[in-house]
C-alpha positions in Angstrom: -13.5 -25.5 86.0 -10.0 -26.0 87.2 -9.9 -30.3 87.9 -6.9 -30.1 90.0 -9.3 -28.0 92.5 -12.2 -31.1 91.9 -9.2 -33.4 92.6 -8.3 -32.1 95.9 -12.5 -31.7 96.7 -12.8 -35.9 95.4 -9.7 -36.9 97.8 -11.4 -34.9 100.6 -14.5 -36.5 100.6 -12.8 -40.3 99.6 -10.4 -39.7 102.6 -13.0 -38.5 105.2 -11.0 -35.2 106.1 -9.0 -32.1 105.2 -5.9 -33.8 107.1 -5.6 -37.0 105.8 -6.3 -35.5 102.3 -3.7 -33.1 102.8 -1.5 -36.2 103.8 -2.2 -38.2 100.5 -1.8 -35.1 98.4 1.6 -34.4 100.3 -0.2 -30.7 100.5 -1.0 -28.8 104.3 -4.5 -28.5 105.5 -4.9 -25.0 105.3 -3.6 -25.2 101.1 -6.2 -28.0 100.5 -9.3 -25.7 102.3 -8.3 -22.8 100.0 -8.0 -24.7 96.7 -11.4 -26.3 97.8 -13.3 -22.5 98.6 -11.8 -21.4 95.3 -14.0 -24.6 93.6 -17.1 -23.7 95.6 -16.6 -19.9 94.4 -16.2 -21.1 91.1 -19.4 -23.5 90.9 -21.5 -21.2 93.1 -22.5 -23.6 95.9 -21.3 -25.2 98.8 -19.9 -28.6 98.7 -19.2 -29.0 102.8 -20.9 -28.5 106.1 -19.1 -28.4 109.5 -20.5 -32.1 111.1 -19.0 -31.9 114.6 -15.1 -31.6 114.4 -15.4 -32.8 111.0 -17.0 -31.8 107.6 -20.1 -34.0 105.5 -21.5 -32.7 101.7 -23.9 -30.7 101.3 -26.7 -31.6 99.0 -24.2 -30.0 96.0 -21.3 -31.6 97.2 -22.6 -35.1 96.7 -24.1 -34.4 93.0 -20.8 -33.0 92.8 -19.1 -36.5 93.9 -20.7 -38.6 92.0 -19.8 -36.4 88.9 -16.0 -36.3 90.4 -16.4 -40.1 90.5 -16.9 -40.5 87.1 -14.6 -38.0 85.8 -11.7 -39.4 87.4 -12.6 -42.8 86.8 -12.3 -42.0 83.0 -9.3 -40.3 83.7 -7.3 -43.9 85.3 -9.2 -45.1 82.1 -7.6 -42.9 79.9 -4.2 -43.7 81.2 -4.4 -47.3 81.0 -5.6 -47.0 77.6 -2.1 -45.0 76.6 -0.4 -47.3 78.6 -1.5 -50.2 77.0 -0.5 -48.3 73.4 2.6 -47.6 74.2 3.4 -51.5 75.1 2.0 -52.7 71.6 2.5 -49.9 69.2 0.8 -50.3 65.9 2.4 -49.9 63.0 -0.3 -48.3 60.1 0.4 -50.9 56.4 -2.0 -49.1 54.0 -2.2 -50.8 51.1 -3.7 -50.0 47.3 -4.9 -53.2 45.7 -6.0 -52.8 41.8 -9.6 -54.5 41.2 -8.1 -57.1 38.9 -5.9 -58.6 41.3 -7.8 -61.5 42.7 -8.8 -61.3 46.6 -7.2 -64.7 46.8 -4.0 -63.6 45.4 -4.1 -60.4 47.5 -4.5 -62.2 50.5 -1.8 -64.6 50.1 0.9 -61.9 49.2 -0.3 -59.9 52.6 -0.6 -62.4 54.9 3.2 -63.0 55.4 3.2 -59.1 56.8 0.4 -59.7 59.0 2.3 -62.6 60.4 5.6 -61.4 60.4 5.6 -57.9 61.1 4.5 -57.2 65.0 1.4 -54.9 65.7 0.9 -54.4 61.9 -2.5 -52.6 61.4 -3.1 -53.6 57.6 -5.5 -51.0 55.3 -6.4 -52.0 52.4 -7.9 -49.8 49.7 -9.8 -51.2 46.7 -9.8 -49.2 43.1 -7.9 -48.5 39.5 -4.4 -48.2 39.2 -4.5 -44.3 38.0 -6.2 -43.3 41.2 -3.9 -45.6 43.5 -0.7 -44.3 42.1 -2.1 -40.9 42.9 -2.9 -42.2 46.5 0.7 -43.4 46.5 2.5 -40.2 45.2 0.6 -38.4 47.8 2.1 -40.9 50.3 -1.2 -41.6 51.3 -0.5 -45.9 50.8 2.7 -47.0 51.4 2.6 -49.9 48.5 0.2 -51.1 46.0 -0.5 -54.4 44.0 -1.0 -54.7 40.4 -1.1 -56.5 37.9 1.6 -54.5 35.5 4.3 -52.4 36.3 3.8 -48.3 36.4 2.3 -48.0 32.8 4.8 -45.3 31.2 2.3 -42.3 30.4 1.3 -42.0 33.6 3.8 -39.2 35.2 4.1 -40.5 39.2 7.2 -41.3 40.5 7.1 -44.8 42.1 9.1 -48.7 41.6 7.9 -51.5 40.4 9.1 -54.8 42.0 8.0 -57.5 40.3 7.0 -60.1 43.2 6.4 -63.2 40.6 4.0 -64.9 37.7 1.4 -67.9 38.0 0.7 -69.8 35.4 -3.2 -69.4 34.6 -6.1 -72.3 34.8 -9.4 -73.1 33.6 -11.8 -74.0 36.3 -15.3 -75.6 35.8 -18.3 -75.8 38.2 -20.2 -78.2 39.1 -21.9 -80.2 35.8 -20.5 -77.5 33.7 -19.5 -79.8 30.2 -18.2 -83.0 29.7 -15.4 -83.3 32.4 -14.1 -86.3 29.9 -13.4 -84.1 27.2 -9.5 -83.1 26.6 -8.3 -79.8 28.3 -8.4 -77.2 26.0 -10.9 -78.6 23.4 -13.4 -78.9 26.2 -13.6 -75.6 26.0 -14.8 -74.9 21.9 -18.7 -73.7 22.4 -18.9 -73.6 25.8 -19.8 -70.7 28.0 -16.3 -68.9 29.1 -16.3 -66.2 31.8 -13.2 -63.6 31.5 -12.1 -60.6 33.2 -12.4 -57.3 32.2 -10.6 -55.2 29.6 -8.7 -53.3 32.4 -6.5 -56.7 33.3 -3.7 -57.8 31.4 -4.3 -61.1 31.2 -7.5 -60.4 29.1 -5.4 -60.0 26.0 -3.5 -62.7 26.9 -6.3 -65.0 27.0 -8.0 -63.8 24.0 -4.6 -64.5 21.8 -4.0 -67.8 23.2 -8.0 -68.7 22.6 -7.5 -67.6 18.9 -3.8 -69.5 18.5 -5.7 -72.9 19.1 -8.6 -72.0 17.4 -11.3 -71.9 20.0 -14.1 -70.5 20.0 -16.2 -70.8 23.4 -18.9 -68.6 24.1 -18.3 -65.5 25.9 -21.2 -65.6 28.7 -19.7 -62.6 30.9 -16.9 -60.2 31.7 -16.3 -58.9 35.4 -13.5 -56.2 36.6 -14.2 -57.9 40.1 -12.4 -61.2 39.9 -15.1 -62.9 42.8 -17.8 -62.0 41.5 -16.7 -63.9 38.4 -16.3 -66.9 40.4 -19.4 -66.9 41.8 -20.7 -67.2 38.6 -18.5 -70.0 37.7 -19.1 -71.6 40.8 -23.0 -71.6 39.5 -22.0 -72.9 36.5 -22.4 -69.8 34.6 -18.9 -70.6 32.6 -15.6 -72.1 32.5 -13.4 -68.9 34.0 -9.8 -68.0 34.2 -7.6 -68.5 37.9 -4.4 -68.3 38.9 -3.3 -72.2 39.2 -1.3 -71.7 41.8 -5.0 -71.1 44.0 -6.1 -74.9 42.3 -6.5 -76.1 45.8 -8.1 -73.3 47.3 -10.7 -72.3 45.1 -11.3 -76.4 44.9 -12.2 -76.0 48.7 -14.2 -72.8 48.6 -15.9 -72.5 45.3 -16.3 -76.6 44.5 -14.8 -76.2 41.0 -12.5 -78.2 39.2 -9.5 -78.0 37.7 -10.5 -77.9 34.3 -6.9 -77.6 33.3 -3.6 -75.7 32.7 -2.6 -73.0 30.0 0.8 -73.4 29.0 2.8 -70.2 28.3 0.1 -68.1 29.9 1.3 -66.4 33.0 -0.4 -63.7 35.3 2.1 -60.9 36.9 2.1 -59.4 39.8 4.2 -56.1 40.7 4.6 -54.6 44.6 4.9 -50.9 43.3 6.7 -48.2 46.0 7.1 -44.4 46.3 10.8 -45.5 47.1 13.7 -47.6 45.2 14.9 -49.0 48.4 12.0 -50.6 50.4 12.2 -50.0 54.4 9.2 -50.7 55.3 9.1 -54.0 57.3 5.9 -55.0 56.1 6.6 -54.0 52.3 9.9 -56.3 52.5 7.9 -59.4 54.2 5.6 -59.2 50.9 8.1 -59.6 48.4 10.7 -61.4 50.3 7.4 -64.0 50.3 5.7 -64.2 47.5 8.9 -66.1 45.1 7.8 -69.0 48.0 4.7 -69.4 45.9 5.0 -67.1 42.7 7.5 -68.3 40.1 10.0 -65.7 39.7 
């Protein structure tokens, strides 16, 4: 069907006449007849019926108008729709987030983009750094979070920016131990959540555990970081956070802050497919997070 022929058939009947649809249409009489035979030889019926010294539909010609009416409608729709794109473009931020970076800490490295970047539409993938850092080679994601650096036997060309440490906590639920015992020895025998062997601060933990000589009782690993909170916030365990989050996972989970770890930090890298960052989104992450990350 050719809809510049249903046009000039919808502005016809809408107008009440060949002539003053010839007038909106900027077209003569006699063109706007011919374009509208060559639609009723194309469709096999006729849409008009002389009515005096004018034309009315025919039984086909309304079916026909109210299909016209729709298709036209969704037309102006269609245009307003672009229109309305092309006054707030969106800009795509697809982001790779390792599993063992806490959603917390995820959120609070983003949310400066969201804020600062206009029409930013953020995607955010979810997985192990191997398969991100294919994702990023592929320049599929345009940045990723992690915990490390780009481990060196992995062969993918990418940057590591390091965006800043926190120093990790101990957080208890509610009636988990005696909250009048002394941080750390509060935590000899008691149940201790940790995170899986894939983040880096499991080591870390483990070492500064056995250089005080404590010995809690392991009551669960998790590679996703909230579900290990929900168990804490349970009281499943005493389990390992970020201190700079002390207030927020006060007001979301309940917990306490069982207490600090001294010289036992948590990194987190912003790693790129390019040296030189230029995306705006990329740069309001890590010209952010040294607000609340030490450096």
């Amino acid at each position: 069907m050719n809809f510049k022929h249903l046009h000039y058939f919808w502005t016809v009947a809408r107008s009440g006449g060949v002539a003053r649809a010839g007038e909106r249409l900027h077209l003569t009489p006699q063109t706007v007849s011919a374009q509208i035979k060559l639609l009723e030889q194309d469709l096999g019926a006729a849409l008009f019926k002389p009515a005096g010294r004018g034309l009315e539909l025919t039984d086909a010609g309304r079916l026909a108008l109210g299909y016209a009416d729709e298709i036209f409608a969704l037309g102006d729709e269609l245009r307003a729709a672009l229109e309305s794109r092309r006054e707030r473009p969106s800009l795509p931020f697809r982001v790779g987030i390792t599993d063992v970076v806490p959603k917390a800490i995820a959120y609070r490295l983003l949310e400066p983009a969201e804020r600062e970047v206009t029409g930013l539409r953020l995607i955010c993938r979810e997985g192990k750094l191997d398969s991100l850092l294919a994702e990023l080679a592929l320049h599929r994601l345009d940045m990723v979070i992690a915990d490390r650096p780009i481990p060196s036997n992995i062969n993918v060309r990418g940057y590591s920016h390091k965006l800043g440490e926190s120093e990790i906590a101990f957080y208890a639920g509610p009636g988990l131990g005696d909250a009048s015992l002394p941080f750390p020895e509060c935590l000899n025998d008691a149940p201790l959540l940790l995170p899986g062997d894939d983040s880096t601060v499991r080591g870390q933990i483990e070492r500064w555990l056995e250089s005080r000589r404590l010995t809690p009782r392991i009551a669960g690993e998790f590679d996703d970081d909230a579900l290990m909170r929900a168990f804490g916030q349970a009281g499943g365990g005493y389990f390992p956070g970020a201190a700079a989050l002390a207030d927020e996972l006060g007001a979301q989970y309940g917990v306490r802050l069982a207490g600090r770890a001294e010289h036992l930090h948590a990194a987190y890298y912003a790693i790129t497919g390019e040296r030189r960052i230029s995306h705006p989104a990329v740069r309001a992450v890590t010209g952010a997070a040294p607000d609340w990350l030490s450096p």
